[in-house]
Rosetta silent file (secondary structure, phi, psi, omega in degrees, C-alpha in Angstrom):
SEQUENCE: XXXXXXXXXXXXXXXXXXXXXXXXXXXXXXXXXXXXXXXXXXXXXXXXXXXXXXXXXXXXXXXXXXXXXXXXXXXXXXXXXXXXXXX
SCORE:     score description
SCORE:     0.000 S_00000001
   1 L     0.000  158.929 -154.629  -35.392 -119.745  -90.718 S_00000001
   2 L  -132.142  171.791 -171.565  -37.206 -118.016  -87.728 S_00000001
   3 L   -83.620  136.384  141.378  -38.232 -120.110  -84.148 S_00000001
   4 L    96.588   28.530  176.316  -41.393 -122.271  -85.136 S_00000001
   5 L   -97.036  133.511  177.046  -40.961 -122.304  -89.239 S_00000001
   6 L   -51.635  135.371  134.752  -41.894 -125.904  -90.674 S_00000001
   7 L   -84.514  119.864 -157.359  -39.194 -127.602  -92.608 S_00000001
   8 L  -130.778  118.402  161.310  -40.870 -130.490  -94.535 S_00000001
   9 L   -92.646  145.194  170.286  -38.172 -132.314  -97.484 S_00000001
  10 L  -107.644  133.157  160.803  -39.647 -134.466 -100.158 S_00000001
  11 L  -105.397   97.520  172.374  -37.538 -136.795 -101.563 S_00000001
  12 L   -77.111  111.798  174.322  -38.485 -138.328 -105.276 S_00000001
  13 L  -122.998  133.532  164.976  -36.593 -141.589 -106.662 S_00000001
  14 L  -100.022  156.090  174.658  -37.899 -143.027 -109.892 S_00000001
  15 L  -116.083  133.891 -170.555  -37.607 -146.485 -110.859 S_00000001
  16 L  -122.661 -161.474 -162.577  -37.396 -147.019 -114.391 S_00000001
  17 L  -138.318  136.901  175.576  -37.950 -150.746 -116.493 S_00000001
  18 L  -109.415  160.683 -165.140  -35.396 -150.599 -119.098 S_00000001
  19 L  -100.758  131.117 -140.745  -36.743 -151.932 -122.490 S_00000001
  20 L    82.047   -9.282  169.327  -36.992 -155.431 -123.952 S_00000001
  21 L   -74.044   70.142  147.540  -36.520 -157.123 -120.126 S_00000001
  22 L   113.169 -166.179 -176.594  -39.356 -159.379 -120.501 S_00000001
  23 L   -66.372  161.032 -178.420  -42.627 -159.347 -122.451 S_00000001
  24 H   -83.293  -36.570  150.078  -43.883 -156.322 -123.490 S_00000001
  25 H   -68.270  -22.635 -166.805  -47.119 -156.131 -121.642 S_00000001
  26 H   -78.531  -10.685 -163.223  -45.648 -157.996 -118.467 S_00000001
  27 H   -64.872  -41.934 -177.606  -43.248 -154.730 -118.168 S_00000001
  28 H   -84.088   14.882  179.227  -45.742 -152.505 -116.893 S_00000001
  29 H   -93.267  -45.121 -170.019  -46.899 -154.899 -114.360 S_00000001
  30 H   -71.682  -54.726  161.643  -43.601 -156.081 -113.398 S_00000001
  31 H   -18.626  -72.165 -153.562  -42.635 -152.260 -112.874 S_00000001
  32 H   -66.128  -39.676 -166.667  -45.765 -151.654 -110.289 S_00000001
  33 H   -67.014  -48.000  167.228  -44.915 -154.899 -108.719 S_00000001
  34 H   -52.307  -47.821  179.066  -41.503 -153.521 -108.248 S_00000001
  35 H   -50.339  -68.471  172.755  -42.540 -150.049 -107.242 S_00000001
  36 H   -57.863  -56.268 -174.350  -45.380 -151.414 -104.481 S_00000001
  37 H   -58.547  -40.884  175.272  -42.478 -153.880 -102.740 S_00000001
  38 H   -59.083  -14.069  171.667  -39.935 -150.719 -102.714 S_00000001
  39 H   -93.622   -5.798 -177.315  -42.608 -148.578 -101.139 S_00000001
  40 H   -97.175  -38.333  177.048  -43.216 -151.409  -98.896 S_00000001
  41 H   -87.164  -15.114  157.681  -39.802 -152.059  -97.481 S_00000001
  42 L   -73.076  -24.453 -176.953  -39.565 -147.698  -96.895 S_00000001
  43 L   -76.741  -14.860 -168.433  -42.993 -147.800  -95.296 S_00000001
  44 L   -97.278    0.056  176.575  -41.739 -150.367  -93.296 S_00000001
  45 L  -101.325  -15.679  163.148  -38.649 -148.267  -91.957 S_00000001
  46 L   126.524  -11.925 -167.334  -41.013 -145.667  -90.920 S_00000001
  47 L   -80.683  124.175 -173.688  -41.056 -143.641  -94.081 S_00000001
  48 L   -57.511   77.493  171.166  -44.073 -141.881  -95.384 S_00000001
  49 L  -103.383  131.090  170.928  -44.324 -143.252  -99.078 S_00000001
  50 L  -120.660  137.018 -170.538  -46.381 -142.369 -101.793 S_00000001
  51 L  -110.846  122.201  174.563  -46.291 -143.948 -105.206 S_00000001
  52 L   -62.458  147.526 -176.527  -47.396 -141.203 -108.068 S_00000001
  53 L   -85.966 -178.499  170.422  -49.438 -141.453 -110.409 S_00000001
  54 H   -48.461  -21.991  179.190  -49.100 -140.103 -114.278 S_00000001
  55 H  -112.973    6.971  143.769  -50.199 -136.547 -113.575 S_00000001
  56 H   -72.097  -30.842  173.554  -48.334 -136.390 -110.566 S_00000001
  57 H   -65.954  -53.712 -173.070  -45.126 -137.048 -112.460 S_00000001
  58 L   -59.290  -40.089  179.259  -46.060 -134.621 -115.297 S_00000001
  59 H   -51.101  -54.842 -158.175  -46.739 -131.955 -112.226 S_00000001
  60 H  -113.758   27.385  115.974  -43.269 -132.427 -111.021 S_00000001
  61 H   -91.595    2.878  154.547  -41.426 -132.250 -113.820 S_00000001
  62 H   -70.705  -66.032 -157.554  -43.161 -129.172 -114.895 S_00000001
  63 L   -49.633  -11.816  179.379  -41.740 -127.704 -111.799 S_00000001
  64 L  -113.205    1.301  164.651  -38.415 -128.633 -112.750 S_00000001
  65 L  -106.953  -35.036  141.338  -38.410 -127.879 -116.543 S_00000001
  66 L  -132.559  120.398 -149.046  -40.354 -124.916 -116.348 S_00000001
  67 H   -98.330  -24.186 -177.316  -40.474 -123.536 -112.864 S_00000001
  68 H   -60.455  -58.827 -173.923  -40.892 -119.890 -114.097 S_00000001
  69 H   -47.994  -46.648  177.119  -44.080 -120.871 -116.022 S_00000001
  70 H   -86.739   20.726  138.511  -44.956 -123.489 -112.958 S_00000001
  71 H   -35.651  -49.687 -167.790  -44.960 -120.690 -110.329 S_00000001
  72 H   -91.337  -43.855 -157.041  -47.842 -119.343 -111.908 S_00000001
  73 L  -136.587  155.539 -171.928  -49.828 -121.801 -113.402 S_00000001
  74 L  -107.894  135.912  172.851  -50.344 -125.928 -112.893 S_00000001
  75 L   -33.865  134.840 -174.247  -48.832 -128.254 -115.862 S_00000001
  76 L   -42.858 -179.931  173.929  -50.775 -128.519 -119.149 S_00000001
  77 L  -107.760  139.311  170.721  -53.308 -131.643 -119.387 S_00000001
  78 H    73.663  119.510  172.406  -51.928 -134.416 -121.201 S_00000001
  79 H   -27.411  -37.049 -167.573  -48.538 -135.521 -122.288 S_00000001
  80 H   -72.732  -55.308  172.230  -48.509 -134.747 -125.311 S_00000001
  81 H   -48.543  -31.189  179.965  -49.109 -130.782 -124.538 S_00000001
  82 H   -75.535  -88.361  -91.985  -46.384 -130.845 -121.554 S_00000001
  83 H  -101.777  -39.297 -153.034  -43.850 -132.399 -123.901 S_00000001
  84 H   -88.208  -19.897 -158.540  -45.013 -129.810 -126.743 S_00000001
  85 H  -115.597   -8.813  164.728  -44.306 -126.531 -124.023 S_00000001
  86 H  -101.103  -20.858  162.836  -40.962 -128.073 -122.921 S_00000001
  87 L   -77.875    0.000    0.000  -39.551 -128.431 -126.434 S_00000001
């Protein structure tokens, strides 16, 4: 690093729902519910948090399954196609 280059870290944590804990529509609610209070008690510590959306996820786990390919180019549209270029 040279005198006046930014350093900026991102730090990603997922939260996951594991499956059959509770009804099966209430999951994805109870997830978000979870998700907003944990972004609520880091925002409240001073910490810049943002909670991603679906194509924010898919983005950055193209960069980390294929980083040659995501270098170049931004992750396919749709799940299905990202899933189909990582297998």
């Amino acid at each position: 690093m040279t005198e006046g280059d930014v350093l900026e870290r991102r730090y990603y944590l997922l939260l996951e729902q594991k499956p059959g804990s509770g009804k099966r529509q209430n999951q994805g609610e109870e997830l978000q519910k979870r998700c907003h209070e944990f972004a609520g008690n880091l925002g409240a510590s001073g910490l810049r948090v943002n909670i991603c959306n679906d194509s924010q996820i898919i983005d950055l786990l193209f960069s980390f399954l294929a980083p040659r390919q995501a270098a170049y180019e931004s992750a396919p549209d749709g799940l299905t196609t990202f899933t189909q270029v990582v297998n």
